[in-house]
N, C-alpha and C positions, 0 to 999 in steps of 0.2 A: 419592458425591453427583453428581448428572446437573447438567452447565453447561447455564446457560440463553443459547438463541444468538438474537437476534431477525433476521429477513431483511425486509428491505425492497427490493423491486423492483416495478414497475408490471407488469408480467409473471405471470399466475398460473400459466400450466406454469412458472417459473422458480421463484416461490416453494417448488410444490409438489414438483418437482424436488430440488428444495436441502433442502430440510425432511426428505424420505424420507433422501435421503443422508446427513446428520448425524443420523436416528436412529437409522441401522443403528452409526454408529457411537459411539452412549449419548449424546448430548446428547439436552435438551430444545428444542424449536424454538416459537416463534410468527411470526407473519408479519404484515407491513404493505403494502399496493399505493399507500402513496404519504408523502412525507415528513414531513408535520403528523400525521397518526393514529399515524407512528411515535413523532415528537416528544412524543405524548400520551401514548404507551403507557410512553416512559421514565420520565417525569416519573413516572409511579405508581410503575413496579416497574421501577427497570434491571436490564436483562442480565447474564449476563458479558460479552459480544462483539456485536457487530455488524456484520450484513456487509449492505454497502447497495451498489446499482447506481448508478452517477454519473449519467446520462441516467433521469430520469423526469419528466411532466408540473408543472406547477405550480412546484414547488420543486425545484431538481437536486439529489443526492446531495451535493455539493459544497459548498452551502448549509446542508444541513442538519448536513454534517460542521463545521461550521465552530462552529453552535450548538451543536452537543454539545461542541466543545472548550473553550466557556465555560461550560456549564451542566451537563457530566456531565465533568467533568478526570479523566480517568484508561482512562474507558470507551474499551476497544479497539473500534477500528473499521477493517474491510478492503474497501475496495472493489471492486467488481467491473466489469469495463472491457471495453468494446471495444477494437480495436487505435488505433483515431481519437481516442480517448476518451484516451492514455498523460499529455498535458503536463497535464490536469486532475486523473489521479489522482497526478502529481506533483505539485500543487499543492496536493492535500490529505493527501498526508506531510509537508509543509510545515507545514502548518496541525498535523499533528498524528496524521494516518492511521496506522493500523500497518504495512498493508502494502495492496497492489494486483494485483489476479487477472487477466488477462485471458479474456473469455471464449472460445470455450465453456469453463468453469469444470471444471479437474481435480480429481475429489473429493478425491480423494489429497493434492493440494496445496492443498487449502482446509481440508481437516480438520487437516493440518501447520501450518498459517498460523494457524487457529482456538487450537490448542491451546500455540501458541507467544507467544502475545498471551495470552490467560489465564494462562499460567506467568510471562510478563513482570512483567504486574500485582501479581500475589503478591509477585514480588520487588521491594519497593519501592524498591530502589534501583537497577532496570533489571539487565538481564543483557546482555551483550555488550561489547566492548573500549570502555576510556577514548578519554577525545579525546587524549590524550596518543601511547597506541600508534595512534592513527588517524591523529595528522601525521603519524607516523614510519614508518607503511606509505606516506601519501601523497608525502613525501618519495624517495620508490623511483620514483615514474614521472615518464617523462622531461617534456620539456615540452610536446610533442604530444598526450600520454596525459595531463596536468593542462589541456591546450583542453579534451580529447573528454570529460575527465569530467566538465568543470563546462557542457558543452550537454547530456548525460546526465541530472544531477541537475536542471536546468532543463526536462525533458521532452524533448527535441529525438529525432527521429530518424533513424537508420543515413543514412539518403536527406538530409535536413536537413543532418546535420551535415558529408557526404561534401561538396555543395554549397557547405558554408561558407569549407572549406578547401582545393577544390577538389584531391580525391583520391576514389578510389571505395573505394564502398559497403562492399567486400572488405577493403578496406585501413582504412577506419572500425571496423569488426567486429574486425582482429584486435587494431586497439588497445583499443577498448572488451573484448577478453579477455583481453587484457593486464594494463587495469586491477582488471577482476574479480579476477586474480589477484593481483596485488601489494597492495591490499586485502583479501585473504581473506577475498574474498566470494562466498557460494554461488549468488547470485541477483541477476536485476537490481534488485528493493526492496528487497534489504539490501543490497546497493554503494549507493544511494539515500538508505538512511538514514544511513550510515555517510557520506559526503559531507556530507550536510546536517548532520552534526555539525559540519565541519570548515569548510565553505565560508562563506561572509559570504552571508547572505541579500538577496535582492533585490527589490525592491518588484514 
């Protein structure tokens, strides 16, 4: 059975881009260039997945994630990011995002990201470690590495955060792999979700 994946971006080489690439690899694709005709198009017939660009006219990606996490609760959604774009696609794993790509978009790693958000789903009772063993990883970093990863999980960047604490970029970096690692996390959106399990959220 072929996943149905919907893409929304204001962008039509990006739509039709992304659409070819998840054919070759068996999903179905449809496309939207803006986020109310997406909105409509759910309402009739959801997806499995959705992968929406955060920056488009009218309604941002962000907005519209936001109403889908009231009006479709479960439908995975990943978005896809400039590099400027990172504290908004944190704010919408917040809200509820699955995960966040930055562009140019690696097929490899969107079709990985696609098919690991649909397998989620199925599993309705989440796949990946409790909050339990997530203290007890987060317990492991020292106090330096629990700053840089709660301006991490907030969006903040290498540069930002270097600023904050008045230490470079270098030295930001190896703690932020630091903490990837004592999290046993593969990636910076799952060190991200895996934080936002743990951390007290913030208005």
């Amino acid at each position: 059975m072929k996943h149905n994946v919907l893409i929304v971006d204001d962008e039509p080489s990006v739509r039709e881009s992304l659409s070819s690439v998840l054919a070759t690899y068996g999903f179905k694709t449809a496309s939207c260039g803006n986020a109310r005709e997406a909105m409509e198009r759910i309402q009739k017939s959801a997806p499995d997945c959705v992968v929406l660009d955060v920056r488009m006219p009218d309604m941002d990606g962000l907005s519209l994630q936001r109403m889908l996490a009231q009006t479709a609760a479960g439908l995975p959604v990943i978005m896809i990011t400039g590099h400027a774009d990172i504290s908004m696609a944190v704010q919408a794993m917040r809200n509820g995002a699955f995960d966040f790509i930055e562009k140019p978009v690696d097929d490899e790693q969107l079709v990985a990201s696609i098919t690991s958000a649909i397998e989620q789903r199925k599993q309705s009772a989440g796949s990946g470690p409790d909050e339990k063993s997530l203290l007890a990883r987060y317990g492991l970093l020292t106090e330096r590495e629990k700053s840089v990863a709660e301006m991490v999980a907030e969006g903040y960047s290498s540069a930002a955060i270097a600023a904050t604490f008045s230490i470079s970029v270098r030295t930001v970096d190896h703690h932020r792999a630091s903490v990837l690692a004592k999290m046993q996390a593969t990636s910076l959106p799952q060190l991200i979700r895996y934080l936002l399990v743990i951390l007290p959220s913030k208005p």
